[in-house]
C-alpha positions as CSV (number, residue, x, y, z in Angstrom):
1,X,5.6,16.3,-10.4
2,X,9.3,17.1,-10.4
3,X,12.1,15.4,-12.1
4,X,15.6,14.8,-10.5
5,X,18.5,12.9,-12.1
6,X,20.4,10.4,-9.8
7,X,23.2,13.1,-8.9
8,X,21.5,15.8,-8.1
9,X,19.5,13.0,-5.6
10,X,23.0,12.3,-3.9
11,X,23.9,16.0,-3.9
12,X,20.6,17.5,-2.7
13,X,19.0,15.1,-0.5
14,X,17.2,16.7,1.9
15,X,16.5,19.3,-0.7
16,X,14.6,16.8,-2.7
17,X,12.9,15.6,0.6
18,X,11.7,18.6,0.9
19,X,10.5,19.0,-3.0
20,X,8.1,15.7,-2.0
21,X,6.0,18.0,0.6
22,X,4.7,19.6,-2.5
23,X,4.2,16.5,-5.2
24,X,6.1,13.3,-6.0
25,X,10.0,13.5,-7.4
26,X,10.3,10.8,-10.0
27,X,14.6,10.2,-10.3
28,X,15.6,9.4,-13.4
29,X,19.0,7.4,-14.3
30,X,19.9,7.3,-18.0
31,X,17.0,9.0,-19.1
32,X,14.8,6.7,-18.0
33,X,12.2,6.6,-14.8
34,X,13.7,4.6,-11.8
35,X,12.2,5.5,-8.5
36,X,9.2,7.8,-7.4
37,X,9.8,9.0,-3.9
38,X,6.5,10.4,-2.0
39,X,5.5,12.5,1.0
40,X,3.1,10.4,3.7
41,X,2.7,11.0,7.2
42,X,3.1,9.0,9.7
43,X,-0.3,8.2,10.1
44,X,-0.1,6.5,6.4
45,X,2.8,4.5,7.4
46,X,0.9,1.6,8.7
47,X,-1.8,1.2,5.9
48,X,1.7,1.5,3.6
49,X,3.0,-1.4,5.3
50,X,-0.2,-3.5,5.6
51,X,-1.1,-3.1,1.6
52,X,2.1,-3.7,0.6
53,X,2.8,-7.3,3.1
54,X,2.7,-10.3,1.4
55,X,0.6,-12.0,3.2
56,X,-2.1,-9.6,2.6
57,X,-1.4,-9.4,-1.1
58,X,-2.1,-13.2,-1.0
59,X,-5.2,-12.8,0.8
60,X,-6.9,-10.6,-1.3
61,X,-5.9,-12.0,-4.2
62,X,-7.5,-15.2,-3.0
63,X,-10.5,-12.9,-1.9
64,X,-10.7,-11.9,-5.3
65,X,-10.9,-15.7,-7.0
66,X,-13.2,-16.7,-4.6
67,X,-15.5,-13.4,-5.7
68,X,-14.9,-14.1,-9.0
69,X,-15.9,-17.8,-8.5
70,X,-19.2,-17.0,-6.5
71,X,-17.7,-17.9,-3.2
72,X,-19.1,-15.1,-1.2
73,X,-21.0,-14.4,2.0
74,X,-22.9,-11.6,3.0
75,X,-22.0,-9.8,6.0
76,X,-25.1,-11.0,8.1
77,X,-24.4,-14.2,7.5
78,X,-20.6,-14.0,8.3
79,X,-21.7,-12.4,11.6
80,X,-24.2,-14.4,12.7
81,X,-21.3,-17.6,12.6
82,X,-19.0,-15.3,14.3
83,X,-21.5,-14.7,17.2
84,X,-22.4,-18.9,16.9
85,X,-18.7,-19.3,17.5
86,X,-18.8,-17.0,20.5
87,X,-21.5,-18.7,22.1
88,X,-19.2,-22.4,21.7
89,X,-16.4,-21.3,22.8
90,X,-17.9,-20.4,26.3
């Protein structure tokens, strides 16, 4: 893990860009944490995007509270109604 000050982020970007293929740079403004930038591929981009939405947030919080409440189904059961719901819909 590598520390940079703000400054020496505007004065050695792609320097520090670089620094991230090895660990995380955490910037530091006033002597005091701010930002951590990280490496990911491409490939990491999407799951990135998906665990950090909103809506999915929400979701698995309310997955959560229903878990914690006893409000869960097994997977059996959840297919079975998905393949009941097939059947209707034809």
């Amino acid at each position: 893990m590598k520390f940079i000050n703000i400054q020496e982020l505007k004065n050695k970007t792609s320097e520090v860009l670089r620094m991230t293929q090895d660990s995380d740079v955490i910037v530091i403004s006033q002597s005091k944490p701010i930002a951590i930038i990280r490496h990911f591929s491409e490939d990491e981009l999407e799951d990135y995007v998906l665990m950090n939405h909103p809506d999915f947030l929400l979701q698995m919080e309310k997955a959560y509270q229903d878990a914690k409440a006893g409000k869960v189904t097994d997977i059996d059961t959840y297919l079975d109604s998905l393949k009941a719901e097939d059947r209707d819909a034809i």
